[in-house]
Steps between C-alpha positions, in 0.01 A plus 500: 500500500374513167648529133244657249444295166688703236476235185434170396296243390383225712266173380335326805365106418313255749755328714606155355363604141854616398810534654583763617171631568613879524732634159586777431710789632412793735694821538572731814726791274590731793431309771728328790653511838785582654730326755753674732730411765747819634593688178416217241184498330386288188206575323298215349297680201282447153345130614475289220262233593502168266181260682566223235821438622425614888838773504508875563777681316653838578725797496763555790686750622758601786492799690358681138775292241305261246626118628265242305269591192208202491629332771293194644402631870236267604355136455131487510350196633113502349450142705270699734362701249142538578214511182433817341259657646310819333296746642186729397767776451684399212764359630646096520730448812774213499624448871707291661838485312803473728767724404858309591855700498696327162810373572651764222364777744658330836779497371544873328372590878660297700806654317424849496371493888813294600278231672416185468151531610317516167364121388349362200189440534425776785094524512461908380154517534174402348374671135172626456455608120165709476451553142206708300283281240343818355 
């Protein structure tokens, strides 16, 4: 899956010079995913990314009905964030990022789904941001 980079600015320092290492903010307007089970789906859209504080806010919605605006979807744990690496085609790749279910999001889930099978903390996937330097 990916989430094109809409907008932002993002500063990238040596690890341990300051902390955090990656500030800034990166924007995914128009991007998302959905989630269904029978006749409910929620859409997870316009992925506000904040690296200095490692969270991923967003906007939700049930079966087409706005729920959250800016709501905080994900925790991103940057401990196995690899170096950035760049590339002879313009472009600097940060890899590595684990990309957690918030405990806000659980719970709006866990609600809407009638389950209980949503946890905090519930490993999403790993983030690859591929940004271009020209």
């Amino acid at each position: 899956m990916s989430f094109p980079i809409t907008g932002g600015n993002v500063k990238y320092y040596p690890p341990g010079s300051v902390n955090p290492y990656v500030q800034g903010e990166i924007q995914h307007t128009g991007s998302g995913l959905s989630l269904a089970a029978g006749p409910t789906v929620v859409e997870l859209t316009n992925f506000d990314i904040d690296p200095g504080t490692s969270v991923l806010y967003g906007d939700v919605s049930v079966n087409g009905a706005p729920a959250a605006t800016d709501a905080l979807l994900f925790d991103l744990d940057g401990s196995t964030l690899q170096p950035l690496q760049t590339g002879a085609d313009n472009t600097a790749v940060l890899q590595g990022t684990r990309v957690l279910v918030s405990a806000d999001a659980a719970a709006l889930l866990n609600s809407t789904f009638k389950t209980d099978a949503v946890k905090a903390g519930l490993l999403v996937g790993i983030a690859t941001i591929t940004l271009n330097t020209a």
